[in-house]
N, C-alpha and C positions, 0 to 999 in steps of 0.2 A: 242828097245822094252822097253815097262814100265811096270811094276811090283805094283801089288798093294795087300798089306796087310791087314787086317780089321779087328779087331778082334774085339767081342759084346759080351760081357758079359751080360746072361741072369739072371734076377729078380729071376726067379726059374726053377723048371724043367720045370710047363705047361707054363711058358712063352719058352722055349728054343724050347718047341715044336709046339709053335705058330711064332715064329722066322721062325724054318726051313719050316715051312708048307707056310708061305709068302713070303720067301726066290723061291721058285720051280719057281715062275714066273719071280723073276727078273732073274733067273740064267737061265731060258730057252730064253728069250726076249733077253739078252744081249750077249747071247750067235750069237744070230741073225746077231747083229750088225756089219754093213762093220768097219774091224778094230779089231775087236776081237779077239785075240788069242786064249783064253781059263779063263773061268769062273765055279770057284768050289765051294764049301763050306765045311770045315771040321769041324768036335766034337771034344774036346779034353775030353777025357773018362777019366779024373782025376778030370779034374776043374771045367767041363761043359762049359768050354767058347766055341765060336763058331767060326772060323778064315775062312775071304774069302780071297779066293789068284785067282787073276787076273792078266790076263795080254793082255796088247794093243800093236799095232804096234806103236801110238804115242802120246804125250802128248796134243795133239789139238784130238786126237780120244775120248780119257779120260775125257777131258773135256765136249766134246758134250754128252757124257754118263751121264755126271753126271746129266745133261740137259731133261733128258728124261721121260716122263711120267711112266716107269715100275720102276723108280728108283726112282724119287720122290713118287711114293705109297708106295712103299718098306719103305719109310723113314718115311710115316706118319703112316703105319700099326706098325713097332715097337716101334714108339715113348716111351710108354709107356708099356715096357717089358724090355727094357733094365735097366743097375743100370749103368746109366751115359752116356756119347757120347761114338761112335766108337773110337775104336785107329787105326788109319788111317798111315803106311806110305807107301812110294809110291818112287819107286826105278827106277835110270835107270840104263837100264841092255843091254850089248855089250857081240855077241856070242864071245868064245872065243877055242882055240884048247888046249886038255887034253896036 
């Protein structure tokens, strides 16, 4: 399974709530997607960054994702909200017994 971290640090509050409001589509659309595990978005209530945590069956699923029209809008709707690029990492992750 692959794991994906994202974190966006928003410009200010009305951008952070222009983030999450363009955020609904890609998280409902990818969530669609054959491959997808689970697609969320949280707030951090201190700093206001905003962190997506996804996850995919595979890293060839991940990539066609990235490939997608609900996800390249996503990318050109915050262009200009955010204060810099996403921090992107991207993990692979093996279940394992407690």
């Amino acid at each position: 399974m692959i794991i994906v971290l994202a974190k966006a640090i928003p410009k200010d509050e009305e951008a952070c709530e222009k983030i999450v409001e363009f955020a609904q589509d890609l998280i409902e659309n990818s969530r669609k997607e054959d491959g997808n595990v689970d697609y969320n978005l949280y707030a951090n209530t201190g700093d206001g960054t905003l962190l997506f945590v996804e996850q995919w069956e595979s890293k060839e699923i991940l990539g066609a994702h990235l490939q997608t029209d609900h996800f390249l809008k996503f990318g050109e709707n915050i262009a200009g909200l955010v204060d810099g690029d996403l921090i992107i990492d991207v993990f692979n992750a093996e279940p394992t017994d407690l």
